[in-house]
MILUM-977005 format. One record per residue (C-alpha): x negated, y negated, z; residue in one letter. Coordinates in Angstrom, 1 decimal. Each point is the difference from the previous one (the first is absolute). Layout:
# MILUM-977005
ATOM     c1     c2     c3 aa
ATOM      X      Y      Z  a
...
This chain:
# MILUM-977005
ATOM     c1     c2     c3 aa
ATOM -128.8 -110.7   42.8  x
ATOM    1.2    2.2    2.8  x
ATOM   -0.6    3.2   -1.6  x
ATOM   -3.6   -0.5   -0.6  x
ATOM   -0.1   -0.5    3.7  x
ATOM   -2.5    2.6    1.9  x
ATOM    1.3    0.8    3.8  x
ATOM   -2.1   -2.0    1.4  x
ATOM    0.9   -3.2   -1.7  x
ATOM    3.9    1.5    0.6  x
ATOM   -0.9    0.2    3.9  x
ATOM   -1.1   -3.5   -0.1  x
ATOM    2.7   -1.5   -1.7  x
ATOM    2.5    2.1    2.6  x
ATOM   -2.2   -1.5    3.2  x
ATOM    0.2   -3.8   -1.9  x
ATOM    3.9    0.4   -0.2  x
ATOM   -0.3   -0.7   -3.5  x
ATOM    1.9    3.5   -0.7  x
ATOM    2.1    2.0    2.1  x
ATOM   -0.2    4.2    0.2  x
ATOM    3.7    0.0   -1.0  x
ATOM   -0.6   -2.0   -3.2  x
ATOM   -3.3    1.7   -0.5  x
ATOM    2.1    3.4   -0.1  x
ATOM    2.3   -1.3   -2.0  x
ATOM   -2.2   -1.0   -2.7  x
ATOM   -1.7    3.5    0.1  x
ATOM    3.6    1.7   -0.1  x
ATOM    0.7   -2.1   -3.4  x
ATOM   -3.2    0.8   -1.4  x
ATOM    0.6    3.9    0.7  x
ATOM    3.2   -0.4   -1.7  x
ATOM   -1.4   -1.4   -3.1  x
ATOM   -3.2    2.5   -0.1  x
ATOM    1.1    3.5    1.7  x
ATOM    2.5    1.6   -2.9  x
ATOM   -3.6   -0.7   -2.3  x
ATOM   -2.3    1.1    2.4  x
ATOM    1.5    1.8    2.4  x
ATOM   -2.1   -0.3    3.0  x
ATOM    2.4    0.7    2.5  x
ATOM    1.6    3.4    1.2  x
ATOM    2.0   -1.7    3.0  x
ATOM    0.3   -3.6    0.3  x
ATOM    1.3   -0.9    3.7  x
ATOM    1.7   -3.5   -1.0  x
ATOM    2.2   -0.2    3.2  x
ATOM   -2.8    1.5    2.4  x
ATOM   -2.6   -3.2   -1.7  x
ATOM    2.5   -2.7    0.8  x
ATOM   -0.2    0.9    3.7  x
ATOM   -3.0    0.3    0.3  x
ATOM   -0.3   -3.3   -2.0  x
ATOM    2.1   -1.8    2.0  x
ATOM   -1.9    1.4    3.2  x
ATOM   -3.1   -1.8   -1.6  x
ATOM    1.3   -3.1   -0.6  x
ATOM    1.3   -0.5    3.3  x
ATOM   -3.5    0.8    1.2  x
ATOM   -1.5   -2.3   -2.2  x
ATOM    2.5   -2.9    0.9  x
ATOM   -0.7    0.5    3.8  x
ATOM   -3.9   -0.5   -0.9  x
ATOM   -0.4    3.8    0.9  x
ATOM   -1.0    1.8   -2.9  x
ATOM   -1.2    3.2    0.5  x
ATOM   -3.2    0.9   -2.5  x
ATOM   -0.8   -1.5   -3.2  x
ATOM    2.1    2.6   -1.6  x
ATOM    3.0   -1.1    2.2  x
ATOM    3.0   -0.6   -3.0  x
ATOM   -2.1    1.4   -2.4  x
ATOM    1.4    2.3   -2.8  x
ATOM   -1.7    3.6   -0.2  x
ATOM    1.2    3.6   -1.5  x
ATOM   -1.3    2.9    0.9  x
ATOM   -1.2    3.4   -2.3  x
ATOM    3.1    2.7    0.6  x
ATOM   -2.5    2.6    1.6  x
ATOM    0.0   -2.6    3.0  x
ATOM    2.6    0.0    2.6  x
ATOM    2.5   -3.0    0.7  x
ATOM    2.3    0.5    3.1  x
ATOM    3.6    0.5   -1.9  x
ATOM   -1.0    0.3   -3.2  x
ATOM   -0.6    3.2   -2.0  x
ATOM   -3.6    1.3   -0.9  x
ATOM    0.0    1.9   -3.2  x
ATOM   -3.5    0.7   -0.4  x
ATOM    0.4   -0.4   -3.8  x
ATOM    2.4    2.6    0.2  x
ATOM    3.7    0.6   -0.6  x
ATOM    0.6    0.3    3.9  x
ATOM    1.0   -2.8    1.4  x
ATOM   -1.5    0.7    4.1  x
ATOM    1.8   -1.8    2.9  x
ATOM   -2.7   -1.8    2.1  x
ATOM    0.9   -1.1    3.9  x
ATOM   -3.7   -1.2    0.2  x
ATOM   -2.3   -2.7   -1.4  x
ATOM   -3.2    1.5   -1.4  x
ATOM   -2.9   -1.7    2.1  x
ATOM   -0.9   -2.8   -2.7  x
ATOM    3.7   -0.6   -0.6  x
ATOM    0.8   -0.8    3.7  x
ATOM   -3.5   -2.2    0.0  x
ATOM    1.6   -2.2   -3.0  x
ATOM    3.0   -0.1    2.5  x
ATOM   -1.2   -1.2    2.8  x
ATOM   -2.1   -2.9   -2.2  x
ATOM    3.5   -0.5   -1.4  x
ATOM   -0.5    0.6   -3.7  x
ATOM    3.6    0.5   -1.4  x
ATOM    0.2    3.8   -1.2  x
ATOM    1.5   -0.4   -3.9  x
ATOM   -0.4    3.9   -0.2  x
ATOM   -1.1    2.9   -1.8  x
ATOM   -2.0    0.2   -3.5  x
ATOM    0.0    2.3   -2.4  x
ATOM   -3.4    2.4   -0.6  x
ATOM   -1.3    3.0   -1.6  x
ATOM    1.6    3.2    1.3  x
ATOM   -1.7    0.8    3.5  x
ATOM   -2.4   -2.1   -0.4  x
ATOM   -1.5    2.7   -2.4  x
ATOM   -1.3   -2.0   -3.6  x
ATOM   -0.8   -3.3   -1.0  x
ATOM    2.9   -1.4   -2.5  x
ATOM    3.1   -0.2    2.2  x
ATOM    2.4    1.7   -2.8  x
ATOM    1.8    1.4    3.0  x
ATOM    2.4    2.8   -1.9  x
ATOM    2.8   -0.9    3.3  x
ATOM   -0.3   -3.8    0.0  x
ATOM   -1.3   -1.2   -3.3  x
ATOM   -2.7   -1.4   -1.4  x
ATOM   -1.4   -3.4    1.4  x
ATOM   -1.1   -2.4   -2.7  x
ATOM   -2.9   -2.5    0.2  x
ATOM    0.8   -3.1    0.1  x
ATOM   -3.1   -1.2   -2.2  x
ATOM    1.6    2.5   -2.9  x
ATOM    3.3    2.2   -0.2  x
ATOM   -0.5    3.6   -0.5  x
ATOM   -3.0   -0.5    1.8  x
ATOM   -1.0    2.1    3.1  x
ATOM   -0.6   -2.2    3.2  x
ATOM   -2.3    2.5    1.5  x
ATOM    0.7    2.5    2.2  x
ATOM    0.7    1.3    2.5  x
ATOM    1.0   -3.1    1.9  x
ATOM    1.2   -1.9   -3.7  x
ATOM    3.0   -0.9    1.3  x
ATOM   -1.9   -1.9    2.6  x
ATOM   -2.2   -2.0   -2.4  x
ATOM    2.5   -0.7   -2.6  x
ATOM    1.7   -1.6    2.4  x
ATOM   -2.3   -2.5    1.7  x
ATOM   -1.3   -0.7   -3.6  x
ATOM    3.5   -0.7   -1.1  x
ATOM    1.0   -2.2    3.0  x
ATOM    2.7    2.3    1.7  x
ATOM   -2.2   -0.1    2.8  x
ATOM   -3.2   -1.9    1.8  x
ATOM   -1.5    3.2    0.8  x
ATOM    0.6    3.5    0.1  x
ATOM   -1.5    3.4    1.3  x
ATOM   -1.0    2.9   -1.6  x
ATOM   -1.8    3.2    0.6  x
ATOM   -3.8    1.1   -1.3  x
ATOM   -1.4    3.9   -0.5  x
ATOM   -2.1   -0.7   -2.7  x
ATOM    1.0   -3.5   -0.8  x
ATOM    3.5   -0.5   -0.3  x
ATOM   -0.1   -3.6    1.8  x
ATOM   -2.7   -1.1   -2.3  x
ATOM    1.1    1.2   -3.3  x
ATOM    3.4   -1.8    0.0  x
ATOM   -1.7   -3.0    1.1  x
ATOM   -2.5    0.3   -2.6  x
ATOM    2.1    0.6   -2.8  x
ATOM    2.6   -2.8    1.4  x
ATOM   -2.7   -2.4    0.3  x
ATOM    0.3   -0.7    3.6  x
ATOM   -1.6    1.1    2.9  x
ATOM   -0.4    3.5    2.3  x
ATOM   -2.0    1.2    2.4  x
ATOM   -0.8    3.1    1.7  x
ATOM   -1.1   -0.4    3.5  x
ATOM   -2.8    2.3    2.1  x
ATOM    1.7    3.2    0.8  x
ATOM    2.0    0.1    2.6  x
ATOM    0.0   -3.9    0.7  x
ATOM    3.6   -0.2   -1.0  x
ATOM    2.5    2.8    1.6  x
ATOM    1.9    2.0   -2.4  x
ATOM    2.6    1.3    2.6  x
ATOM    3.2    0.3   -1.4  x
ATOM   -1.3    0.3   -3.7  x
ATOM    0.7    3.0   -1.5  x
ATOM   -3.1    2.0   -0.5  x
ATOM   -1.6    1.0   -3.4  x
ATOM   -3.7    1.0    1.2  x
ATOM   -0.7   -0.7    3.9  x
ATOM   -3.8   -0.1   -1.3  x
ATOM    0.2   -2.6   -2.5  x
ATOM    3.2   -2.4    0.7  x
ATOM   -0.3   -3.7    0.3  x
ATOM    2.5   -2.6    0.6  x
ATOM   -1.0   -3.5   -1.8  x
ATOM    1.4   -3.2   -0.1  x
ATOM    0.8   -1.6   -4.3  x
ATOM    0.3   -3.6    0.0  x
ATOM   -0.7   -3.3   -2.0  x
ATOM   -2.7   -0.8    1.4  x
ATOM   -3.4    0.8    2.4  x
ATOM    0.8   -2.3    2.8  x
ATOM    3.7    1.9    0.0  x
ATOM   -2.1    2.9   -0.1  x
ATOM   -1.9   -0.5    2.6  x
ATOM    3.2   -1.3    2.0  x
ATOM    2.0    3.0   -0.2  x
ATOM   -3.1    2.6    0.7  x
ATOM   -0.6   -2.0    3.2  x
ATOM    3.4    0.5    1.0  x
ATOM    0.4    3.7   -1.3  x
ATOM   -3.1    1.3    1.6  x
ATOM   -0.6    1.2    3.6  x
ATOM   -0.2    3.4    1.8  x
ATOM    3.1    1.9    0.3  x
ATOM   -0.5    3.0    2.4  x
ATOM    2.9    1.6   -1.6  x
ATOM   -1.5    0.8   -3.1  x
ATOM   -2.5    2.2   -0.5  x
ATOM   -3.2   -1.4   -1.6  x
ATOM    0.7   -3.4    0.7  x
ATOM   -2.8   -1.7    1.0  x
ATOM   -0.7   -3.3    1.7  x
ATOM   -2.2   -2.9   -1.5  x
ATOM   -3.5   -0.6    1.8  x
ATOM    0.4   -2.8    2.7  x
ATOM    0.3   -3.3   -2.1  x
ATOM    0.5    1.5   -3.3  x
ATOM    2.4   -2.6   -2.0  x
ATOM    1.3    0.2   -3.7  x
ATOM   -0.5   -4.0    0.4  x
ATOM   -2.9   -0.9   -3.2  x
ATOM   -2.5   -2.3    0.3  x
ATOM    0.4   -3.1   -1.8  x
ATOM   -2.1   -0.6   -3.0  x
ATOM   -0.2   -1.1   -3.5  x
ATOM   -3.5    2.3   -0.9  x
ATOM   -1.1    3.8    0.2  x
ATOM   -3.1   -0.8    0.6  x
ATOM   -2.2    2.4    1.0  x
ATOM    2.7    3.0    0.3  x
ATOM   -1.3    3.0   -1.2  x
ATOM    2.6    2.2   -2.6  x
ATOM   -0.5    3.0   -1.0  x
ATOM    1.3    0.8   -4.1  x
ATOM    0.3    3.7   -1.1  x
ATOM   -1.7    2.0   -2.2  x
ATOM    1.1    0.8   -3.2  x
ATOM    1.8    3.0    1.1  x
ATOM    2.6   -1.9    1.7  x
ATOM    0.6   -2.7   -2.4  x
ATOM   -0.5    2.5   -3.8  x
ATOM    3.5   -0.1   -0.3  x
ATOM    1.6   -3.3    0.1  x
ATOM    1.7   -1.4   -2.7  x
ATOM   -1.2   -2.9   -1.7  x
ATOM    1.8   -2.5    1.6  x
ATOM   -0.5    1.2    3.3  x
ATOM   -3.8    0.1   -0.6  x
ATOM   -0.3   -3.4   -1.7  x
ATOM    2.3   -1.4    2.8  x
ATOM   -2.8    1.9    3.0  x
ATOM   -3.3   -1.2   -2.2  x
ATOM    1.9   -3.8    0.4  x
ATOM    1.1    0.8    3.9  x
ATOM   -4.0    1.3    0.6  x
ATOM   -1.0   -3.6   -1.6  x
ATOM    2.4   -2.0    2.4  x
ATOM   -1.6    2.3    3.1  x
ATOM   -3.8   -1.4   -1.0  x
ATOM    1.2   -3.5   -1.1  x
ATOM    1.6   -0.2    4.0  x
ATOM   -3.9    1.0    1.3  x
ATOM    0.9    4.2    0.4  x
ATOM   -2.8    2.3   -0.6  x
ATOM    1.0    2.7   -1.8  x
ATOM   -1.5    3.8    0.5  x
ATOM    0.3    2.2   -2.2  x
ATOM    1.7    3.1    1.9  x
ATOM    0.2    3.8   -0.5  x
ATOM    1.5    2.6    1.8  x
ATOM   -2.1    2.9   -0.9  x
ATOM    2.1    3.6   -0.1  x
ATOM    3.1   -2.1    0.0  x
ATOM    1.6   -0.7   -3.8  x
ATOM    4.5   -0.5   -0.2  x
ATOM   -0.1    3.3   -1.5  x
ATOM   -1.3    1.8    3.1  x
ATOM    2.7   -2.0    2.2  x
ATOM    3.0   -0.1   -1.9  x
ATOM    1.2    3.7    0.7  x
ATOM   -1.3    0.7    3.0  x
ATOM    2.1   -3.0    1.2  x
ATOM    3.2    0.5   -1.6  x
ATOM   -0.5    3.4    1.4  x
ATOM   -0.5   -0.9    3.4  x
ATOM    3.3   -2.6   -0.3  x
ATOM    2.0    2.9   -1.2  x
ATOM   -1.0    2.3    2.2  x
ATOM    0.7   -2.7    3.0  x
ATOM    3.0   -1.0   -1.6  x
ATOM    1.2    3.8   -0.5  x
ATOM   -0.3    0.1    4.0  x
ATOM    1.7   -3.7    1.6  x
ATOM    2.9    0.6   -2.7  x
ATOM    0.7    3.9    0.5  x
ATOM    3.2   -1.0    2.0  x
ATOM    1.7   -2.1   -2.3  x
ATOM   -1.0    2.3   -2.9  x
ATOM    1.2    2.9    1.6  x
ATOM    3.3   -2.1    1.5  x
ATOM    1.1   -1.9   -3.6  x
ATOM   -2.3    0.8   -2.8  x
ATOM    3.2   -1.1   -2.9  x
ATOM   -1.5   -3.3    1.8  x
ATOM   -3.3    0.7   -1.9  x
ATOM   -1.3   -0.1   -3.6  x
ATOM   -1.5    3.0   -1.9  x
ATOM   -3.0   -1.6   -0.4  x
ATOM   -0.4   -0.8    3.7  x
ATOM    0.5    3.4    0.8  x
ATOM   -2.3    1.6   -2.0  x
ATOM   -3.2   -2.5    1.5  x
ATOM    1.0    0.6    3.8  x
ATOM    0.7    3.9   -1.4  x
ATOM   -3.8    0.0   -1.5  x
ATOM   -1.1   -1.8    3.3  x
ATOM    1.6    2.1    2.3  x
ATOM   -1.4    3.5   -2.0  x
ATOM   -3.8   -1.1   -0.4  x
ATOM   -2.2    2.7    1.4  x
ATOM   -1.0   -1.3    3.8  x
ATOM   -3.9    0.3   -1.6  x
ATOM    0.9   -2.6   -2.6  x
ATOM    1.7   -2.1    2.3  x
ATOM   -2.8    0.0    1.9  x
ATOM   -2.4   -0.7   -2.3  x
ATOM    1.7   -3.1   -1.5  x
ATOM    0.4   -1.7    3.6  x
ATOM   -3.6    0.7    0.8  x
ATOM   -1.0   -1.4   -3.8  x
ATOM    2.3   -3.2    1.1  x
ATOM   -1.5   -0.3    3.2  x
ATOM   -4.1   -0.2   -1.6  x
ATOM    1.5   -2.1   -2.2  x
ATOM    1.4   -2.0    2.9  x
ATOM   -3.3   -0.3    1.6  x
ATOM   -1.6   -0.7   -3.2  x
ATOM    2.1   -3.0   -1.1  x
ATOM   -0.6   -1.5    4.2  x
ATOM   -3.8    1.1   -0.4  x
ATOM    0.1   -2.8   -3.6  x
ATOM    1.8   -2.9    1.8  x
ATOM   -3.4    0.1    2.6  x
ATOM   -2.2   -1.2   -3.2  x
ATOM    2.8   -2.3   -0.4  x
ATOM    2.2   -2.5    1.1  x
ATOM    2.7    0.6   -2.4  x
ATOM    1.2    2.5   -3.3  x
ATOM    1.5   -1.8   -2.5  x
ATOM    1.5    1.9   -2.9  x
ATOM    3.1   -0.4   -2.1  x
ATOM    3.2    1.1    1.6  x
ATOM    1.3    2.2   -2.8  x
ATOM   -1.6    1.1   -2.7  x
ATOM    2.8   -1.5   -2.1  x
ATOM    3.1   -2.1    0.4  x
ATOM    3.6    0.6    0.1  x
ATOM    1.0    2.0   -2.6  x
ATOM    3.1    0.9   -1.4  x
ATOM    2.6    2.5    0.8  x
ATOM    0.3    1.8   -3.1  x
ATOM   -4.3    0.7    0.8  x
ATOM   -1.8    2.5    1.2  x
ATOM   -0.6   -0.6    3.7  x
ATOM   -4.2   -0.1   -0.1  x
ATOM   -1.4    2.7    2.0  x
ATOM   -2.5   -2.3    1.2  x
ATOM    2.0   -3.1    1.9  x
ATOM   -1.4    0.8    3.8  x
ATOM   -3.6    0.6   -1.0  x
ATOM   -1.1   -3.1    1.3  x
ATOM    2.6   -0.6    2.8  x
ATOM   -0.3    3.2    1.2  x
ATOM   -3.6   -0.6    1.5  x
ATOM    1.6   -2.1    2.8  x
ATOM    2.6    2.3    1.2  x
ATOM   -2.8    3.6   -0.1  x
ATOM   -2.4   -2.4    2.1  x
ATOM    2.7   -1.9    2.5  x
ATOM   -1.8   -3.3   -1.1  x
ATOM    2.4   -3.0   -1.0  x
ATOM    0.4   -1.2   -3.4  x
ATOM    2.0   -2.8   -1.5  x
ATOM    1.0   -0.6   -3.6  x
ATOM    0.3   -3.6   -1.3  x
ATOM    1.1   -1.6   -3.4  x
ATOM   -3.2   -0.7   -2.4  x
ATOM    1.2   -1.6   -2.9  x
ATOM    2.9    1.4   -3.4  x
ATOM   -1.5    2.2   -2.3  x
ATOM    0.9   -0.8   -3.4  x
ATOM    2.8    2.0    0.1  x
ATOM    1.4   -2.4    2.5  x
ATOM    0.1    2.4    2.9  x
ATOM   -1.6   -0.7    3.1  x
ATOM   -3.5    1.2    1.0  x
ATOM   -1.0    0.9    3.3  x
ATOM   -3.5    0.0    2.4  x
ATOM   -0.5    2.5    2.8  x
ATOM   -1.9   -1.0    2.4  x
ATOM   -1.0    2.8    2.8  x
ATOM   -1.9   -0.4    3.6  x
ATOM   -1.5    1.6    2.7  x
ATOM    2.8    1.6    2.7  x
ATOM    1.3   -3.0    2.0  x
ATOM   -1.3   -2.7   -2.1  x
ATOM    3.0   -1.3   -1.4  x
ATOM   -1.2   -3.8    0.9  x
ATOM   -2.9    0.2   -2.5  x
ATOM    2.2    2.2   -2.6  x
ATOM    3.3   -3.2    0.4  x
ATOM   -3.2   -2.8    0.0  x
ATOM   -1.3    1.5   -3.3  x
ATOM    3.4    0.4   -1.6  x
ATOM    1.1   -3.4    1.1  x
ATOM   -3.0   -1.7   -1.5  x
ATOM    0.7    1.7   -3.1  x
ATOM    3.8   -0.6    0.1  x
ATOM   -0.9   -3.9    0.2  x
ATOM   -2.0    0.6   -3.2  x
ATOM    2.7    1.9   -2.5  x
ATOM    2.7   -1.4    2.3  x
ATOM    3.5    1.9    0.6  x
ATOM    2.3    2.0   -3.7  x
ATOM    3.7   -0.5   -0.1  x
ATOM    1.7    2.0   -3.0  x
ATOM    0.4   -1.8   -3.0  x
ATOM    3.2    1.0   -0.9  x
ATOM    2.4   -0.6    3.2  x
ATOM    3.8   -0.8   -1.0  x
ATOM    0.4   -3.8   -1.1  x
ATOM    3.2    0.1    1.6  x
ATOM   -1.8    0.9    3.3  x
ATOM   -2.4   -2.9    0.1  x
ATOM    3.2   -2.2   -1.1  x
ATOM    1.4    1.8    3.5  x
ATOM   -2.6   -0.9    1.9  x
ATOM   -0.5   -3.2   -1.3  x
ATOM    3.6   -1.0    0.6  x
ATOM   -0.1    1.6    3.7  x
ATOM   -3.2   -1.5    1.0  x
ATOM    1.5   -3.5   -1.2  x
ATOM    2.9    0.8    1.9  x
ATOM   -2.3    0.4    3.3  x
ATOM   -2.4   -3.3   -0.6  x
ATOM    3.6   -2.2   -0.6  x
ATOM    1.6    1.0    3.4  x
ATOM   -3.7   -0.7    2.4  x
């Protein structure tokens, strides 16, 4: 069924002539307008702006002149990231003009993806549920009054529901990953720097990623090959070593890989599904031919992180939004305030103190991954959980090691806990290894194999059905 498609298959189907971009967009445009009023992923959908640049595609592909894999592929973007035309709202109530593609945006353009639009997150990119007080809340598609994740959740509720192939989001202390994990596809954060966040709008300059959610690891791999590269227009980018490549080695074993597990201090706190779902994932690692260490990070527990961080993300985020504060603060919650308020009052010794905390902690984390080849830890320490919830205090503890050390992480689907909500792996490297981190995670993705909700629409598979019919009948 086309809607269990990953991008790549997609890409292959588009180069085969088997499906054309305009049909392709078609299908997704349906399938948005059966899922968005329950899900509400999207804060601008650019229907006219997609059909010309599907049409673009196809002509491409019918001369035998395609431009990238991703050429006629479907993808959104998080609304913190800039799209020539459309607005940016930063999860706020100000809807921003743009003129100018941020840089990844105008790197999807010029492979020819076809620009859907802008999805829905948590209010600048500050928390981890996406119950935007401007926009609304985004469900998840596994469960209804169920948080995505945050801050991209828009972005993962999406690809998991099928609106799009792949999307982009934004990570400070894991807000790629989470979504992902709690959607039960997959995210990755790249090594700092790899991918150029010019044009995003800024939350902490110290900590931001930009990462790629998709259905799969090869369409992971795919997009972070095409995302990454040195922009000298953007402070901190960096460029890969010479003959770096996202491309993983093929395999069916982990034979020999070395992979680190935390102490108890990182993994006290899981819930019981989370923890029974890791103590099944840790068997599947040794069953593939992985060694497993047992890791510690000595000085470093989530307690000692988790303000110091937030801290630093207010602070930094008190700072790159000042103007737009100042300019139309009606545009921002209470609640908002008040954080980038408490950021941008800290005492300068305080400040201080929590950046040098994050970067030993930094050095620590890079100084683990040199007894290993690999981290592996759960994702979250719990899955989605409801609205109507507390938001636990303790979502980023594990994500949050990648972004304070620059190293790249990825988050893949492990199994359903009983409750029937997806768990999720992370899986963290060494900077710049991404091969071995995407060669891991696609050995273990041919193991537990790909989650699609349980609960999509009938009526939409009887849509898709009927279409794809439709297309077999007239080749």
């Amino acid at each position: 069924m086309a809607m269990q498609w990953d991008l790549t298959e997609t890409a292959l189907a588009l180069r085969r002539g088997e499906i054309t971009a305009e049909t392709l967009l078609d299908q997704h445009l349906q399938t948005i307008e059966l899922r968005q009023p329950q899900l509400n992923c999207f804060v601008t959908l650019d229907e006219a702006g997609a059909r010309a640049q599907a049409r673009a595609s196809a002509a491409r592909h019918h001369g035998g002149a395609p431009l990238s894999m991703l050429d006629g592929i479907p993808v959104a973007l998080k609304d913190n990231i800039d799209i020539a035309g459309l607005p940016t709202s930063n999860g706020t109530a100000e809807l921003r003009p743009t003129s100018e593609d941020a840089a990844v945006t105008a790197r999807l353009r010029a492979a020819g993806a076809v620009l859907l639009g802008k999805l829905n997150m948590h209010e600048c990119a500050l928390g981890a549920t996406t119950d935007n007080p401007h926009h609304g809340q985004t469900h998840n598609p596994w469960r209804a009054g169920y948080t995505p994740g945050g801050s991209s959740g828009g972005s993962g509720a999406a690809v998991a529901a099928g609106l799009v192939l792949a999307s982009l989001g934004t990570d400070t202390l894991g807000s790629v990953r989470l979504p992902a994990a709690y959607c039960g596809i997959v995210g990755l954060k790249a090594t700092m720097g790899l991918i150029s966040t010019r044009g995003v709008v800024p939350l902490s300059d110290s900590l931001d990623h930009i990462g790629p959610i998709c259905r799969s690891v090869r369409d992971t791999s795919l997009m972070v090959a095409l995302l990454s590269g040195e922009d000298s227009g953007q402070a901190g980018a960096v460029a890969a070593p010479p003959g770096w490549s996202p491309e993983p080695q093929a395999g069916d074993s982990l034979q020999g890989l070395r992979i680190g597990i935390l102490d108890q201090a990182w993994t006290a706190d899981l819930t019981e599904d989370v923890a029974a779902g890791f103590t099944q994932a840790e068997q599947v690692l040794q069953d593939l031919g992985a060694n497993l260490v047992p890791l510690s990070l000595p000085d470093l527990t989530p307690g000692t992180l988790q303000r110091p961080a937030l801290l630093v993300i207010e602070a930094e985020g008190a700072d790159a939004l000042a103007d737009p504060l100042r300019q139309t603060p009606d545009a921002f919650s209470d609640g908002i305030k008040s954080m980038l308020a408490y950021g941008h009052d800290a005492p300068a010794e305080r400040l201080e103190q929590a950046q040098r905390l994050l970067t030993e902690a930094g050095l620590a984390v890079r100084q683990a991954l040199e007894q290993v080849d690999l981290i592996a830890s759960p994702t979250a320490p719990q899955t989605a959980f409801a609205f109507t919830d507390p938001a636990p205090v303790n979502q980023a503890n594990l994500t949050m090691l990648a972004n304070i050390s620059g190293c790249p992480a990825i988050t893949l689907p492990c199994g359903v806990a009983p409750s029937g909500l997806p768990l999720a792996l992370q899986l963290m490297a060494r900077p710049f290894d991404e091969a071995e981190l995407l060669g891991a995670a696609q050995i273990l993705e041919k193991t537990w194999g790909r989650l699609f909700p349980p609960d999509q629409p009938e009526r939409l598979y009887m849509a898709l059905r009927s279409r794809n019919a439709a297309i077999c009948s007239s080749e």
